[in-house]
Structure formats: C-alpha cells, structure tokens
PAZAGU-284636 format. One record per residue (C-alpha): chain; residue in one letter; residue number from 1; z, x, y. Coordinates in steps of 0.5 Angstrom, whole numbers, plus 500, padded with zeros to 3 digits. Each point is the difference from the previous one (the first is absolute). Layout:
N
+---+---+-----+-----+-----+-----+
! c ! r !   k !  pz !  px !  py !
+---+---+-----+-----+-----+-----+
! A ! A ! NUM !   Z !   X !   Y !
...
+---+---+-----+-----+-----+-----+
// end
This chain:
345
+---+---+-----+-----+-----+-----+
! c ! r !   k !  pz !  px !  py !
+---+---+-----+-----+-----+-----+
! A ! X !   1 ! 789 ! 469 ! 822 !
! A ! X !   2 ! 498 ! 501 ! 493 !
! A ! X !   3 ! 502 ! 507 ! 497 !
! A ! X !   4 ! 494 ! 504 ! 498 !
! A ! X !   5 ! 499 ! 501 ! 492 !
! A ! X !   6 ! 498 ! 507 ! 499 !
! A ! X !   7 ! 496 ! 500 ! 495 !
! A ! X !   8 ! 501 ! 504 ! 494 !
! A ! X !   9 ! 497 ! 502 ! 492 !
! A ! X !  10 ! 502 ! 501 ! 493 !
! A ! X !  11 ! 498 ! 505 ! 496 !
! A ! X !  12 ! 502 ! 501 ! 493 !
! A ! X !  13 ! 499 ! 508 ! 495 !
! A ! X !  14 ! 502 ! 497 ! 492 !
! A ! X !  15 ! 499 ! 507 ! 496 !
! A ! X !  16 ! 503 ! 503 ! 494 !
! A ! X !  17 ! 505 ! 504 ! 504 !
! A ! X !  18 ! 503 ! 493 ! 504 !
! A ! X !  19 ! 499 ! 496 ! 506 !
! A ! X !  20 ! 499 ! 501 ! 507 !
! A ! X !  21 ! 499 ! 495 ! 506 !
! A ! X !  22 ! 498 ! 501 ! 507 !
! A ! X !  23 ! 500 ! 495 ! 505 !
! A ! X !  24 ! 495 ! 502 ! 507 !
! A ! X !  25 ! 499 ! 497 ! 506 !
! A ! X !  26 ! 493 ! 500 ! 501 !
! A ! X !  27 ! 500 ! 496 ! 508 !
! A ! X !  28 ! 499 ! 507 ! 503 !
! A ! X !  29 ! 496 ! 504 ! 495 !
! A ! X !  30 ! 493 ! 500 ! 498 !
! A ! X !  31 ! 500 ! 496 ! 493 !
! A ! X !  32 ! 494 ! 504 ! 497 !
! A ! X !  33 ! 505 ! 507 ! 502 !
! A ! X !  34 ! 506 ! 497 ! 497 !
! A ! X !  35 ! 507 ! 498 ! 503 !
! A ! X !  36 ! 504 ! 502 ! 506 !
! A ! X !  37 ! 508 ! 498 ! 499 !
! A ! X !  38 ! 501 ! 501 ! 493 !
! A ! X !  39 ! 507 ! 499 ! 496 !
! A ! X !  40 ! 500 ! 502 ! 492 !
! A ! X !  41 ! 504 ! 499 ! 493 !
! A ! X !  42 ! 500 ! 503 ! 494 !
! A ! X !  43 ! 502 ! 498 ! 493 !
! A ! X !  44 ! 500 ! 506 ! 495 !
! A ! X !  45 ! 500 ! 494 ! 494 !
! A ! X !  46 ! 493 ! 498 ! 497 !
! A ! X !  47 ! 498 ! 493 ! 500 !
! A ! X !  48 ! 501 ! 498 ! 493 !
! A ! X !  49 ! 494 ! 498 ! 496 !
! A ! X !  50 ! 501 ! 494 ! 494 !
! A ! X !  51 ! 497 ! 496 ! 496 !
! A ! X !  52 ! 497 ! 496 ! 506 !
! A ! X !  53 ! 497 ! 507 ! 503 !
! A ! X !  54 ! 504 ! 503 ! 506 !
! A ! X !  55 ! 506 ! 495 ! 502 !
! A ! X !  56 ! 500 ! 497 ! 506 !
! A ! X !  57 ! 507 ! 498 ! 499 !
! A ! X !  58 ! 502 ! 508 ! 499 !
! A ! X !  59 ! 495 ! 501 ! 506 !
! A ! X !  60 ! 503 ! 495 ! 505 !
! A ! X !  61 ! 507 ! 502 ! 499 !
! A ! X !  62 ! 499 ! 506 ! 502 !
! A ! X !  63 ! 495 ! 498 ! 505 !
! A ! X !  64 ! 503 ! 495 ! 503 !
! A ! X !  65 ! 508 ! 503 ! 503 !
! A ! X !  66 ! 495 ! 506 ! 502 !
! A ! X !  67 ! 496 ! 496 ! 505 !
! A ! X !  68 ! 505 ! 496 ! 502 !
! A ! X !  69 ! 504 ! 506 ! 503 !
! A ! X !  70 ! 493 ! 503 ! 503 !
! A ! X !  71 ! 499 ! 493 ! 505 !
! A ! X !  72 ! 507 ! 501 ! 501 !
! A ! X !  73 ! 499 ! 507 ! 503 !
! A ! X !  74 ! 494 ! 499 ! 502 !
! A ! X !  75 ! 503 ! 494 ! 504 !
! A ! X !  76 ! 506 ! 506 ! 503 !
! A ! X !  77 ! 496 ! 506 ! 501 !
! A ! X !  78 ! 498 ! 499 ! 508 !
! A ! X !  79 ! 507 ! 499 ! 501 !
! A ! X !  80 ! 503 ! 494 ! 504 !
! A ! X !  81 ! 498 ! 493 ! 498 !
! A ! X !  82 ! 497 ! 499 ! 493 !
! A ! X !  83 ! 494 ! 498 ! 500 !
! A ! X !  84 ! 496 ! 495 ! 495 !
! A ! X !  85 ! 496 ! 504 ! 495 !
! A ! X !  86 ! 496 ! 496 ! 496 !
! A ! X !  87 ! 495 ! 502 ! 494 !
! A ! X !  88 ! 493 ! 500 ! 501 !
! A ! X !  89 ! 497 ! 501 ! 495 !
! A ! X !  90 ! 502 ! 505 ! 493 !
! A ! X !  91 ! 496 ! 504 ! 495 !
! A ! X !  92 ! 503 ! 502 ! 493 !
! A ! X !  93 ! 496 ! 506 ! 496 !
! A ! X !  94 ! 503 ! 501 ! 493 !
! A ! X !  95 ! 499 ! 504 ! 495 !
! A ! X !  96 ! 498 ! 495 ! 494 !
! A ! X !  97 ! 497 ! 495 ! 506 !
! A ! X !  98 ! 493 ! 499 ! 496 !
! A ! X !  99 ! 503 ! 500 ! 494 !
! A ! X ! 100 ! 507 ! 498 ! 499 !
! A ! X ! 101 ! 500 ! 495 ! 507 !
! A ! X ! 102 ! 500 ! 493 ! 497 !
! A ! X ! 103 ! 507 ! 499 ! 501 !
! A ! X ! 104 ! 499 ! 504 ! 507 !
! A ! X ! 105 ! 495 ! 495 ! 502 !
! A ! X ! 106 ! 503 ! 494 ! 498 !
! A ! X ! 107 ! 507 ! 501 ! 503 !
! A ! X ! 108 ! 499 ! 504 ! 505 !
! A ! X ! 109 ! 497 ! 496 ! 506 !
! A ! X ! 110 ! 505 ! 494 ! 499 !
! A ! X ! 111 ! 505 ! 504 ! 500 !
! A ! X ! 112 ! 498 ! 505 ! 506 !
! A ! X ! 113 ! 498 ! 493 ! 504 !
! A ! X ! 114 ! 507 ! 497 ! 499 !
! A ! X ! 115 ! 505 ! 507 ! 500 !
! A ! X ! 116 ! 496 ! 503 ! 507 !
! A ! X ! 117 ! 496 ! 495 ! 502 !
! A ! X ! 118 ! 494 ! 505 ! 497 !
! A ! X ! 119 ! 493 ! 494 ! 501 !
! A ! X ! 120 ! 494 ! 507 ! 500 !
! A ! X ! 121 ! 501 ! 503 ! 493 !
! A ! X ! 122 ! 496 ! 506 ! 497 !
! A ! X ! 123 ! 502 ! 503 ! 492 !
! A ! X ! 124 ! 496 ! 505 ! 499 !
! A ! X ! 125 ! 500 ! 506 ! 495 !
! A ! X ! 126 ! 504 ! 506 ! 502 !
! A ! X ! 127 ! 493 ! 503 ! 500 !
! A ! X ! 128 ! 497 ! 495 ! 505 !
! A ! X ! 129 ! 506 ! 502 ! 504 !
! A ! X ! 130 ! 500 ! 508 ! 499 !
! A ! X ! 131 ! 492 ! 500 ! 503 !
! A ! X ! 132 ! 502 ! 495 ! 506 !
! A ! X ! 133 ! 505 ! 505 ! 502 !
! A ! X ! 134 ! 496 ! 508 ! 498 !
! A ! X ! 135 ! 493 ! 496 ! 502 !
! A ! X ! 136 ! 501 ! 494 ! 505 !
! A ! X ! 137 ! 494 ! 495 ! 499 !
! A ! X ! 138 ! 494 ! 506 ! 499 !
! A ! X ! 139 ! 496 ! 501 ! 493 !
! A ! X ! 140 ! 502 ! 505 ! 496 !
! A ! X ! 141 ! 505 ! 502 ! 494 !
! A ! X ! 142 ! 507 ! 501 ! 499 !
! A ! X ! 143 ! 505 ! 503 ! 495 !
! A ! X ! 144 ! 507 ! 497 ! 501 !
! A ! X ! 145 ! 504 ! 504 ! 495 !
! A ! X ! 146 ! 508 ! 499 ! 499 !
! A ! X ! 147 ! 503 ! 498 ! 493 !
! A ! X ! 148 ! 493 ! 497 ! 499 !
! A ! X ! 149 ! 493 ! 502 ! 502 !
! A ! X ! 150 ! 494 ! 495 ! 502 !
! A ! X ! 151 ! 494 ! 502 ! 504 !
! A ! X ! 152 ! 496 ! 495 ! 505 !
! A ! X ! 153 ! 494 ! 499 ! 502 !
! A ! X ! 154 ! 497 ! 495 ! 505 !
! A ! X ! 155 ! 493 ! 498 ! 504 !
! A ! X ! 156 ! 504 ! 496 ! 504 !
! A ! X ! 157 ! 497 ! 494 ! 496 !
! A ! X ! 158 ! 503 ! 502 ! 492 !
! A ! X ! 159 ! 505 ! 504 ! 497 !
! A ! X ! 160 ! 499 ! 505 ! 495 !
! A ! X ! 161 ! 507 ! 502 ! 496 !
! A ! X ! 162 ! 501 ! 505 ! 495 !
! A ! X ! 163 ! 506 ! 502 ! 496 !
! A ! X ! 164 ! 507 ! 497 ! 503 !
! A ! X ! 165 ! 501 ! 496 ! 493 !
! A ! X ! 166 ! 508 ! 503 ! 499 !
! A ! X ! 167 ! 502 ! 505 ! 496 !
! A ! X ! 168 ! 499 ! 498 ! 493 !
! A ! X ! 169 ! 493 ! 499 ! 500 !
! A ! X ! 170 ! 498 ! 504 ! 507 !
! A ! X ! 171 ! 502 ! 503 ! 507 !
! A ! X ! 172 ! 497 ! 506 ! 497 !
! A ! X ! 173 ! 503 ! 505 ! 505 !
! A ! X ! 174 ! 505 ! 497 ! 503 !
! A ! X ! 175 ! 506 ! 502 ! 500 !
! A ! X ! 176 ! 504 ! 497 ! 494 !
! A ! X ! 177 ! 493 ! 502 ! 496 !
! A ! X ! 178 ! 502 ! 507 ! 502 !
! A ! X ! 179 ! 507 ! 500 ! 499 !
! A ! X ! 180 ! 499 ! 497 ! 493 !
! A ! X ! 181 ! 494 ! 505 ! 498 !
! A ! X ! 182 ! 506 ! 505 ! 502 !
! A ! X ! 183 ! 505 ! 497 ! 496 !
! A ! X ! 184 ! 496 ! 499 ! 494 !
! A ! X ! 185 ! 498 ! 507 ! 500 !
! A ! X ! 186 ! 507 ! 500 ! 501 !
! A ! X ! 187 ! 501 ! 499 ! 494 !
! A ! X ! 188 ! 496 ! 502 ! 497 !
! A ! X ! 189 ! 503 ! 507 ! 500 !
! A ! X ! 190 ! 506 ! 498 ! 497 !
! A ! X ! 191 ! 496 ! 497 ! 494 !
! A ! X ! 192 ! 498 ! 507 ! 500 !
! A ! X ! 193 ! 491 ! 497 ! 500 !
! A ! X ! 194 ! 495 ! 503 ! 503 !
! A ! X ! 195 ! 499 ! 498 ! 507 !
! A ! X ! 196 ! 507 ! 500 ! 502 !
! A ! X ! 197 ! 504 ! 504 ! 507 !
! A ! X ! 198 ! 507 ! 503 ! 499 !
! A ! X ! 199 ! 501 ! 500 ! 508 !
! A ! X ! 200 ! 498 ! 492 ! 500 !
! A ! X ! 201 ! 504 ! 499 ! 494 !
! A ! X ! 202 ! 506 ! 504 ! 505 !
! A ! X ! 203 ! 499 ! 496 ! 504 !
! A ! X ! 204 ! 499 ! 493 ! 497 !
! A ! X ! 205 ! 507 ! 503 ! 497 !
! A ! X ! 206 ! 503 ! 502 ! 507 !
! A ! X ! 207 ! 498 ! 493 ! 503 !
! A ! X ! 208 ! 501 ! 495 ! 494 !
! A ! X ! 209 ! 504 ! 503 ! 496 !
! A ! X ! 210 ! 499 ! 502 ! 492 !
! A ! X ! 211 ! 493 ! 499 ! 498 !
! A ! X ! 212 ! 501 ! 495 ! 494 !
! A ! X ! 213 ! 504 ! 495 ! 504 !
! A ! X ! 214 ! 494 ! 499 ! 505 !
! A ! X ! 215 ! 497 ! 495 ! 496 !
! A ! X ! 216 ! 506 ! 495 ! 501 !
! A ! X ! 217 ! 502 ! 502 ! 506 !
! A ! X ! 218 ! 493 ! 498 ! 504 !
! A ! X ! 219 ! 496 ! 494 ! 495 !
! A ! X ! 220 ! 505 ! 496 ! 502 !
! A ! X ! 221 ! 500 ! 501 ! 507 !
! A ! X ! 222 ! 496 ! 495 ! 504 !
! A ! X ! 223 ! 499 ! 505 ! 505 !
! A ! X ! 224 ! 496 ! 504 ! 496 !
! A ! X ! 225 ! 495 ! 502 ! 505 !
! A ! X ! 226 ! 504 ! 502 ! 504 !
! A ! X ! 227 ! 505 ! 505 ! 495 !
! A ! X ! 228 ! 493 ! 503 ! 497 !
! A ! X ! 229 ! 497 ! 501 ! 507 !
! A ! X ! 230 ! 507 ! 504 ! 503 !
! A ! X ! 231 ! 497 ! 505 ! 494 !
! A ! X ! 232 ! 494 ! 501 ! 504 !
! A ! X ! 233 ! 504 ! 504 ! 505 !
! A ! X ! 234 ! 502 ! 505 ! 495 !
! A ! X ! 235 ! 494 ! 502 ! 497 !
! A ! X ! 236 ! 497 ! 502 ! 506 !
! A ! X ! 237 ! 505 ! 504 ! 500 !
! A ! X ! 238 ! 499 ! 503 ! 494 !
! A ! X ! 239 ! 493 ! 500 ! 502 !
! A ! X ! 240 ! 502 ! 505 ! 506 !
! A ! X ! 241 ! 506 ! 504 ! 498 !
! A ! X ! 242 ! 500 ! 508 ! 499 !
! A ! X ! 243 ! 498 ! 499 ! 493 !
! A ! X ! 244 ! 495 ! 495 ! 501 !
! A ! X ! 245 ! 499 ! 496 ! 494 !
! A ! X ! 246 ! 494 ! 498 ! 498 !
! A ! X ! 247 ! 501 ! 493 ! 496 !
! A ! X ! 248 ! 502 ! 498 ! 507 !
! A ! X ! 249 ! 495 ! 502 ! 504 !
! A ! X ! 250 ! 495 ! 497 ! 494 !
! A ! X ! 251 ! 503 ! 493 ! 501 !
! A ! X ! 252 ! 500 ! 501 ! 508 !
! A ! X ! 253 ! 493 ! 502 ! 499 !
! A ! X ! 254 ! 498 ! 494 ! 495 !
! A ! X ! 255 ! 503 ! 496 ! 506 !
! A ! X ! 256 ! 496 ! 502 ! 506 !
! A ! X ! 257 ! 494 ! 500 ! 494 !
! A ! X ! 258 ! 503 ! 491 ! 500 !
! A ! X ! 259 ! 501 ! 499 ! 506 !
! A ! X ! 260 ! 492 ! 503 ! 502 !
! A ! X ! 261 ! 498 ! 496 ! 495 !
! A ! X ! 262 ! 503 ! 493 ! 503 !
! A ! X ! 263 ! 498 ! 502 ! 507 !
! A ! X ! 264 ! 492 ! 501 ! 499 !
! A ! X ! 265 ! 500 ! 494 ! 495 !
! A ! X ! 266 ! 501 ! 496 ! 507 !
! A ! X ! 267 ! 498 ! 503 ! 505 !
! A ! X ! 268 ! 494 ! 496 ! 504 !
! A ! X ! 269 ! 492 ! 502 ! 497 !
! A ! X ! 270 ! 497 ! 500 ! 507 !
! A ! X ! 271 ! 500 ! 505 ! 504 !
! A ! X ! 272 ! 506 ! 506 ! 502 !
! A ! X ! 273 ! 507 ! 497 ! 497 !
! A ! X ! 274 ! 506 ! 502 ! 504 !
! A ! X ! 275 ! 507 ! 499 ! 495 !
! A ! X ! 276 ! 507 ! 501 ! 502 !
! A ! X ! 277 ! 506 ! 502 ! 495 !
! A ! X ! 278 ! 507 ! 497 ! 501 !
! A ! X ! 279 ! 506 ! 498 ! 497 !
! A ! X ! 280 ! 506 ! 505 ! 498 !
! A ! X ! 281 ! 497 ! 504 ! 494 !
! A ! X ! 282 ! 496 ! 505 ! 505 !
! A ! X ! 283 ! 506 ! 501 ! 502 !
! A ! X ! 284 ! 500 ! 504 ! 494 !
! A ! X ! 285 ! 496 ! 505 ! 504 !
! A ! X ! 286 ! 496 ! 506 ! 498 !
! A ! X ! 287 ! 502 ! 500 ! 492 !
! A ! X ! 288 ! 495 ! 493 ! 501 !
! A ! X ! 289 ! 497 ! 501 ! 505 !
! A ! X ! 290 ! 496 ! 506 ! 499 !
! A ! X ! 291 ! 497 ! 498 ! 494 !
! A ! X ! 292 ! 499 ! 493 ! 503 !
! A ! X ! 293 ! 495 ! 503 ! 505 !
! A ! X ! 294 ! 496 ! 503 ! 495 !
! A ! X ! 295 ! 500 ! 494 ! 496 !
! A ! X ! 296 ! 497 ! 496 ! 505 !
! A ! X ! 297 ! 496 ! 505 ! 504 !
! A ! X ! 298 ! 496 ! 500 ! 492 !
! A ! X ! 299 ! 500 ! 493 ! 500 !
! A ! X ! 300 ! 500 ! 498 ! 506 !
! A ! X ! 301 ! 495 ! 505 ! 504 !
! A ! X ! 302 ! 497 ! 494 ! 505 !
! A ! X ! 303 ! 507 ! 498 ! 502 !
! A ! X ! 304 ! 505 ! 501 ! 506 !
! A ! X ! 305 ! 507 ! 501 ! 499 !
! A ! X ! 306 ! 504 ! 496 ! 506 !
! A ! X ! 307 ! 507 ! 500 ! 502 !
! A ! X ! 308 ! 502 ! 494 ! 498 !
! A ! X ! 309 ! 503 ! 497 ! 507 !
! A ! X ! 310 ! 506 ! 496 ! 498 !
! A ! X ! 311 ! 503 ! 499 ! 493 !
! A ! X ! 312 ! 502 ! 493 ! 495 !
! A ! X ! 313 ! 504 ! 497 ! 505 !
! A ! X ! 314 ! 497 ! 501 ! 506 !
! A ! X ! 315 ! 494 ! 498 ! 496 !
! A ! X ! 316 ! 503 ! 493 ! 499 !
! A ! X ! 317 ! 503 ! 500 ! 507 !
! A ! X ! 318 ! 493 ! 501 ! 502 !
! A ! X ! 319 ! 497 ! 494 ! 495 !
! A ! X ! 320 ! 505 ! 496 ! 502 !
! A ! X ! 321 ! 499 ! 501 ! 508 !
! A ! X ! 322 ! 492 ! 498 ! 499 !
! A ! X ! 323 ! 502 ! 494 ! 498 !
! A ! X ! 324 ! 503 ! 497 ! 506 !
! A ! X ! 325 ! 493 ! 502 ! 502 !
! A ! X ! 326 ! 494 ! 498 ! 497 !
! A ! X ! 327 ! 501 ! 502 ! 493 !
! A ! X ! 328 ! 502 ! 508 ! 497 !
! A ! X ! 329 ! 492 ! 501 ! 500 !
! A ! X ! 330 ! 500 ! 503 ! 493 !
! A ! X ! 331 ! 498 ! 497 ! 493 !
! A ! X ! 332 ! 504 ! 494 ! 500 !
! A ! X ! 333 ! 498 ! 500 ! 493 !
! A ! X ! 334 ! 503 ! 498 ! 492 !
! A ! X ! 335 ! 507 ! 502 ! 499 !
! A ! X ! 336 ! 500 ! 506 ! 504 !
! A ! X ! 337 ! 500 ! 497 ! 507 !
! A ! X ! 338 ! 502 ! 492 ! 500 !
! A ! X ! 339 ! 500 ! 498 ! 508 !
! A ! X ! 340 ! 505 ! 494 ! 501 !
! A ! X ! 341 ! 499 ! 498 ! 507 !
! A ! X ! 342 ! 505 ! 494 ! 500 !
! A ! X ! 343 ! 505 ! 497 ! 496 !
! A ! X ! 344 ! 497 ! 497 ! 493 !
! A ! X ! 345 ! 492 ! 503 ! 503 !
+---+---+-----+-----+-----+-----+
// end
C-alpha cells in the first residue's frame, strides 16, 4: 500500500531585519484559519538588494538550507517512520517585492520548482502578506510597520497602497525613519544647532560609538535600515524616561502623525472600514501608541481598529495555503500579488 503524502505549504517573511520561513500542514486545519502543524526558522540577515532589485541568489542561499531542514523535521516530528512531505504550494512576501522584485520574479519559481519541487507559487509585496495574516480575506486597511511602513487597502477587487517606497525617499514612520530622525537630532547636538537632544546624542554615542565616526560606520552598510531602525528603540526610550525629552517625543509624534496619514489614504471609501496594525514597530508600545490613537481617531474617525488576527508570515502561510485551493481570494493584482498556479503559468 502506497504511503499517504501529508500535504504541507511554504510560507516566506523577507524584511529588513532578515528572513523568516514556516512550513504548515494545512490537511487538518481550515485553510481560511490558517495552519495546524507548523515548523519554523529564522535568519537574522537581511536579503541584500543590488543593481538587479533584491537578489534572488542572496535570497535562495538563505532559503533553500532552511526549507530543507523544515521537511526534514516535518517529516520526523510524529516519531517512527518518516513520512513523505511534499510542498504544496509556497508564498513569498518581501519588502521591495513591488518594486525591487524583477530578479524575484524571474528566479524564483525556476528555482523553488526544481529545488522543492514548488509547482503553485505566490510573490507578494510584505504589505499583501501583513493584510493576509492581520485581516484574512476582508475589506479594510492595514498598516505593517517594522523597518519599513506601508499601508493597504482593499475592496477585494483593487489594492490602494500608500508609502513603503524605502527608506531614502518614504516608509515614513517606520522604524528606520525614527531612528534616522533620532540620529540626526543626534547630531544635531553635537553640532550644537537648533533642533538638537543631548540625551539621543548620549545615546547615539553609547550605542555607536563617537558621533563624528557614524557617518563612516553606517553609509556603507548594506544593512542601513536595519542599523537606523535598532535607534528607534532608544528614542522611545528618551521619549519616556524620567526627564522625558521632548525632541523624542516630537519625533514619535511626528511618526504616528505618518503613519495615520498612510492608513486613511487607503482605507475603503464606502462604508465603515475596519484596519488592523502589525508588525514589530507597535511593539514599541505606548510611547507610539498613544499618539498613534489619536492621530488616527483625528483622521480616521469612521474606522474600526481590529487586532490583526496573524502576522506576515502567517500572512504568507495563509496565501500559500489558498492556493491549493482555489486561489488566495485577494487581488491577484500588478506586482503586488503575482499568483504562479503552475510551473512557467
């Protein structure tokens, strides 16, 4: 007697602070609740981006050992006998997916095919992912901020998208554009102009070092979002300590201020609209939580905050598990979600 495949799905969270994969079995969990048996891995090292966009090759070194050793757990965890563990299907949600994916979308599903013996395939922008896993497949709005910030929206028959064009020209309030504001208020400081914080100057220096080597320690990193946004932690704490400085307030403000603004520009015009925050920016807690609230009950006074149910990656578990179905039942749309059903399709 044949031995019964379990059927399982890949998901993928690409993001400034580094990779993460789940591997679910989706045969005795509902596919629109997510996944039962899930196995994990994480990578703490972004996916580098070059002249070509994001590089696959960079992507798939990183992805590849880490699947592999997922199917190899999969295939052990019950005890006893392995049991074969296929991939169904695989969804990948990168940050720069819209915009920096070409190499993405050309290498990828060659690659996945003949590695994982992927054949069902979803590249979407992290943004599609964080609404999958905050909101599932109901209209409304989310935010996912972490290094980055974008906002989406959707009727279920288009996307609206605002912000999460990077950090030198947007992902204004994220995380790398705090901790660049607290930086340059940093430095400004140390300069002795207008504008400056001695204490994010303190901490600039306790965490980086002498003020005038951080240009030539952070410009050529290619992890310069990812360094800018580990200063966001410390301007909340400036923002709260018992001398509460008001720069970093004003900045945390100015964030929330963004990021309200990005939620209301793609929120659903008709009727109540229901929007969820994720990612690991609210984390940051009250310092930006507080006035996040009030910047967007001032600009979103007809919409309903929701938990968001799941993050990212269970965003992308979620897409990939539709997909052995009959399709993610969200916007296959432009480059924000491109739906491979098959190998070359």
């Amino acid at each position: 007697m044949a031995t019964a495949v379990t059927p399982w799905v890949l998901g993928v969270d690409s993001g400034g602070s580094g990779l993460r994969v789940a591997l679910a079995d989706v045969s005795d969990a509902g596919l629109g609740g997510g996944a039962g048996r899930t196995e994990s891995a994480a990578s703490r090292k972004p996916v580098r981006t070059g002249p070509a966009g994001i590089d696959a090759a960079h992507l798939l070194e990183q992805l590849l050992p880490m699947a592999r050793a997922l199917l190899d757990r999969a295939a052990q965890r019950d005890g006893g006998a392995p049991a074969p563990v296929t991939i169904g299907a695989a969804a990948i949600g990168a940050a720069g997916m819209a915009t920096l994916g070409d190499d993405l979308r050309a290498r990828l599903p060659g690659a996945l095919a003949s590695a994982l013996g992927v054949r069902r395939l979803a590249l979407a922008a992290d943004g599609v992912t964080a609404y999958a896993g905050a909101l599932g497949t109901r209209p409304g709005a989310v935010v996912a901020a972490g290094t980055g910030m974008i906002a989406l929206g959707t009727d279920l028959t288009h996307w609206r998208r605002a912000d999460g064009w990077g950090h030198l020209l947007g992902d204004c309030g994220g995380g790398a554009w705090i901790g660049r504001a607290g930086l340059e208020a940093a430095m400004r400081a140390h300069d002795g102009r207008p504008g400056g914080s001695p204490a994010l100057l303190a901490r600039a220096e306790a965490v980086f070092g002498p003020a005038p080597e951080l240009p030539g320690m952070l410009y050529p990193r290619a992890d310069r979002p990812a360094v800018l946004a580990s200063f966001a932690p410390e301007v909340a704490a400036c923002a709260t300590s018992g001398a509460a400085d008001p720069v970093a307030a004003g900045i945390l403000r100015e964030a929330a201020g963004h990021i309200a603004d990005a939620a209301a520009a793609v929120c659903p015009a008709a009727g109540e609209c229901e929007f969820a925050l994720t990612g690991g920016l609210f984390k940051m807690g009250d310092p930006l939580l507080v006035p996040l609230r009030a910047a967007l009950a001032r600009r979103l006074p007809h919409a309903r905050g929701v938990p968001a149910a799941g993050d990212p990656l269970a965003g992308a578990v979620r897409v990939a598990a539709s997909l052995v179905t009959n399709g993610p039942r969200l916007p296959a749309e432009g480059r924000l979600l491109h739906v491979l059903t098959e190998q070359g399709s």
